[in-house]
C-alpha positions as CSV (number, residue, x, y, z in Angstrom):
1,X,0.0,0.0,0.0
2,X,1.8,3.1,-1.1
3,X,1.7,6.3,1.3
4,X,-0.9,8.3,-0.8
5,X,-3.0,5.0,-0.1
6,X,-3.0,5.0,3.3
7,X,-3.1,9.1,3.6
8,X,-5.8,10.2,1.0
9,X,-9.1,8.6,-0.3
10,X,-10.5,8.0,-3.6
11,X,-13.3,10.4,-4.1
12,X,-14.1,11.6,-8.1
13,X,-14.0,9.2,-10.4
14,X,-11.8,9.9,-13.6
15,X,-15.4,10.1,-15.7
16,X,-16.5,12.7,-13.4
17,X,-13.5,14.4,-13.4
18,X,-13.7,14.1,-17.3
19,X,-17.1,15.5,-17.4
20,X,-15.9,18.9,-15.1
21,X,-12.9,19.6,-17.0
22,X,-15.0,19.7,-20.0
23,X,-17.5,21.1,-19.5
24,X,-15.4,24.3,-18.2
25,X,-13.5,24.1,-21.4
26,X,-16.7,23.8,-23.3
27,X,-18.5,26.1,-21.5
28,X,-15.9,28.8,-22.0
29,X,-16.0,27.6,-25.6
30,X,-19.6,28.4,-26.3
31,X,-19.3,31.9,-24.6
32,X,-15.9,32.9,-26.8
33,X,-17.6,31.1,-29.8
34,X,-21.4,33.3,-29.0
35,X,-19.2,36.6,-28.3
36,X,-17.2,36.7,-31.4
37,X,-19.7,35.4,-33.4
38,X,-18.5,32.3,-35.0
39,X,-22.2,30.7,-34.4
40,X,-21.0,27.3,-35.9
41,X,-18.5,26.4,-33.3
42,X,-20.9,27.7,-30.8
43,X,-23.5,25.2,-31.9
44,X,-21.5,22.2,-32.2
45,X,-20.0,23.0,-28.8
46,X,-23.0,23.4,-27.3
47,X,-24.3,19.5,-28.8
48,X,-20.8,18.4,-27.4
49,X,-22.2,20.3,-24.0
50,X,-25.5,18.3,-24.1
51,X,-24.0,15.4,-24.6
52,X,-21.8,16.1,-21.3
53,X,-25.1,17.0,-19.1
54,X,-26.8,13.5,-20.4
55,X,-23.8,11.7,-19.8
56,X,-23.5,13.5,-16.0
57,X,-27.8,12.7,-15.5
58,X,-26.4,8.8,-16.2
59,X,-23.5,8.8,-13.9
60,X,-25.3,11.0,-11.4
61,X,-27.0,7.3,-10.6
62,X,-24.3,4.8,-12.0
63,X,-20.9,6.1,-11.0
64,X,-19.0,5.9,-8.1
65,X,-19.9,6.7,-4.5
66,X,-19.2,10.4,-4.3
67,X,-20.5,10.5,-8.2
68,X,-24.1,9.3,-7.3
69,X,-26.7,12.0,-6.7
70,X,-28.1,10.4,-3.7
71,X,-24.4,10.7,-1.8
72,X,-25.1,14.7,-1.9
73,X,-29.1,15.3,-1.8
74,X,-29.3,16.5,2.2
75,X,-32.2,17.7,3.9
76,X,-33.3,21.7,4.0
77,X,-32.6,21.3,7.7
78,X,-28.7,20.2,6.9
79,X,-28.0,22.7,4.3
80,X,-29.4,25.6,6.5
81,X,-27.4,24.2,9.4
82,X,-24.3,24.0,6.9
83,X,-25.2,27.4,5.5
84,X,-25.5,29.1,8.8
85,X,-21.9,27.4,10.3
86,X,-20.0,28.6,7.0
87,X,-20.5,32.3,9.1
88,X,-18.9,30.6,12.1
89,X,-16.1,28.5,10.2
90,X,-16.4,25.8,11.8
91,X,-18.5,23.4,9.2
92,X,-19.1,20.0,8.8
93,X,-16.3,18.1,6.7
94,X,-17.5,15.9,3.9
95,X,-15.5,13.5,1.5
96,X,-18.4,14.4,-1.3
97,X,-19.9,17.5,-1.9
98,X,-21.2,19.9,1.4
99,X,-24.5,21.2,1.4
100,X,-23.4,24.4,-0.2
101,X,-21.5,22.8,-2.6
102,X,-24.5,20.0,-3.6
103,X,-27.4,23.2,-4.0
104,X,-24.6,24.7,-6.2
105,X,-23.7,21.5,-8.4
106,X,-27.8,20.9,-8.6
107,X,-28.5,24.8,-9.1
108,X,-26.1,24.5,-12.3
109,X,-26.9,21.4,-13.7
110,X,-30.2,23.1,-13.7
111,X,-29.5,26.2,-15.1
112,X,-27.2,24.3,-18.1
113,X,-30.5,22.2,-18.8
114,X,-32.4,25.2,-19.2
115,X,-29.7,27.1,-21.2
116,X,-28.8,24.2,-23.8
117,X,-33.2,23.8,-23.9
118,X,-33.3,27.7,-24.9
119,X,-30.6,27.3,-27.2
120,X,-31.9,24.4,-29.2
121,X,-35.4,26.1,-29.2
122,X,-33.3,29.1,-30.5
123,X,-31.6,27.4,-33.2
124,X,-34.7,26.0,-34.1
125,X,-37.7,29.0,-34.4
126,X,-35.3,31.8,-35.4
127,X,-32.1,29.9,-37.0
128,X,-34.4,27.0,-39.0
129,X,-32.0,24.0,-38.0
130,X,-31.4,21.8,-35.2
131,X,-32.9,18.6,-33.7
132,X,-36.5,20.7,-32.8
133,X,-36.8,22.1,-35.8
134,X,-40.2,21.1,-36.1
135,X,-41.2,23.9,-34.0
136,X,-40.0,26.3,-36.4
137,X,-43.5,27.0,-37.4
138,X,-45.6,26.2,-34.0
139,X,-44.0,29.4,-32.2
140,X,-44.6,33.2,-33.0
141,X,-41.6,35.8,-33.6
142,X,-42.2,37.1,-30.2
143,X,-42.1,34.2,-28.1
144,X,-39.0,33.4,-30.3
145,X,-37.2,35.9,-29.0
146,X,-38.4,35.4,-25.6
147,X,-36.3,32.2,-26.2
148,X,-33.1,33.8,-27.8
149,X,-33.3,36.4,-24.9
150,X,-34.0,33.8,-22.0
151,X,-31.0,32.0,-23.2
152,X,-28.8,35.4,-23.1
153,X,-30.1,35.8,-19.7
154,X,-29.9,32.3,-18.6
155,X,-25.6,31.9,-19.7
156,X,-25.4,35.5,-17.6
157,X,-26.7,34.3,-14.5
158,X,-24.6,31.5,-14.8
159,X,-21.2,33.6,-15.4
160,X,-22.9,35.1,-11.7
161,X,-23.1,31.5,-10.0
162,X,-19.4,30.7,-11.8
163,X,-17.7,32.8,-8.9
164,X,-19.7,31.8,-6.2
165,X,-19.1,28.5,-7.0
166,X,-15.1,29.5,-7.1
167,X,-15.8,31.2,-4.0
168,X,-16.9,28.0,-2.1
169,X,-14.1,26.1,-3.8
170,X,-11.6,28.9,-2.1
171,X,-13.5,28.7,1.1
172,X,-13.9,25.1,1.3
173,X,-9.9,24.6,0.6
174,X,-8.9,27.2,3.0
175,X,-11.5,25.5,6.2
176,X,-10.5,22.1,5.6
177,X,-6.6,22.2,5.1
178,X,-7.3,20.6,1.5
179,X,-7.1,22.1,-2.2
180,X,-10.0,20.9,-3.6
181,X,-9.0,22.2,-7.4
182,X,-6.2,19.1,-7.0
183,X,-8.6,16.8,-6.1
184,X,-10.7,16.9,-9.1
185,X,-7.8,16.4,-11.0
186,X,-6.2,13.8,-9.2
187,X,-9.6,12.0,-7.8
188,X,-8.0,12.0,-4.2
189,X,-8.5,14.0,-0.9
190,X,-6.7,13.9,2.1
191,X,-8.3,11.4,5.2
192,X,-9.9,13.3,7.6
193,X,-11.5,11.9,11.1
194,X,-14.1,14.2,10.7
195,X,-15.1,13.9,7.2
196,X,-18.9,12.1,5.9
């Protein structure tokens, strides 16, 4: 058993660390791709993005422990308790995501749905293409722009959560003596008596 064995524990799976690191590279990706206007990149990233949300809704009940949806849904109760003690600093430690950190990962997921949704509904009613294209003419102009506009919208308030989410990453590193950017690259976290 080598040292990092008997120190650390395995905690994200290399799919799920697959699936983060992509989808920040694809997510930045779309945004460059929308911003300077090169709409075809910014389409086919946005497929490739899709693709990484299905494949994260599968694993969120077939991967690994600390993969599994169910190993970070906690009660309102617990995530008000957590919420509360991250003004004290002294929280809970958890191997898998913290309360905080599961209403962010869900709140995202969420938001992505809802942005890849407006942009296929987009690409469909205003661009003619895509896989709903048979909506093109079952929606009027105005509430195809509602769509074009809610999926502007939507990408801002994720480039609002972004930072928070950085924020808690900071945070959690900082409270628990552990850098939780290494972790989801190298799947492993220090062993801690405390930690869930």
């Amino acid at each position: 058993m080598s040292d990092k064995e008997t120190t650390h524990i395995k905690v994200w799976d290399v799919p799920l660390r697959l699936f983060h690191w992509s989808l920040v590279a694809g997510f930045v990706t779309a945004y460059l791709s929308a911003e300077l206007h090169k709409m075809t990149v910014h389409v086919w990233t946005g497929y490739t993005l899709i693709a990484l949300l299905l494949f994260r809704l599968v694993w969120g009940f077939a991967g690994s422990r600390y993969a599994r949806f169910k190993s970070f849904i906690f009660s309102p109760q617990e995530t008000l308790a957590y919420v509360r003690s991250m003004r004290g600093g002294q929280t809970k430690h958890y191997y898998g995501h913290n309360p905080a950190g599961a209403l962010m990962v869900f709140a995202l997921l969420a938001l992505l749905l809802a942005i890849f949704v407006s942009g296929l509904v987009t690409l469909a009613v205003i661009d003619f293409e895509g896989p709903l294209l048979f909506l093109a003419n079952s929606v009027s102009d105005e509430k195809a722009y509602f769509f074009r506009h809610a999926h502007d919208w939507m990408v801002n308030i994720a480039l609002l959560l972004i930072p928070l989410h950085l924020l808690g990453v900071v945070s959690g590193s900082l409270q628990h003596k552990e850098n939780l950017v290494r972790a989801m690259v190298t799947g492993l976290k220090p062993k801690a008596t405390d930690a869930q």
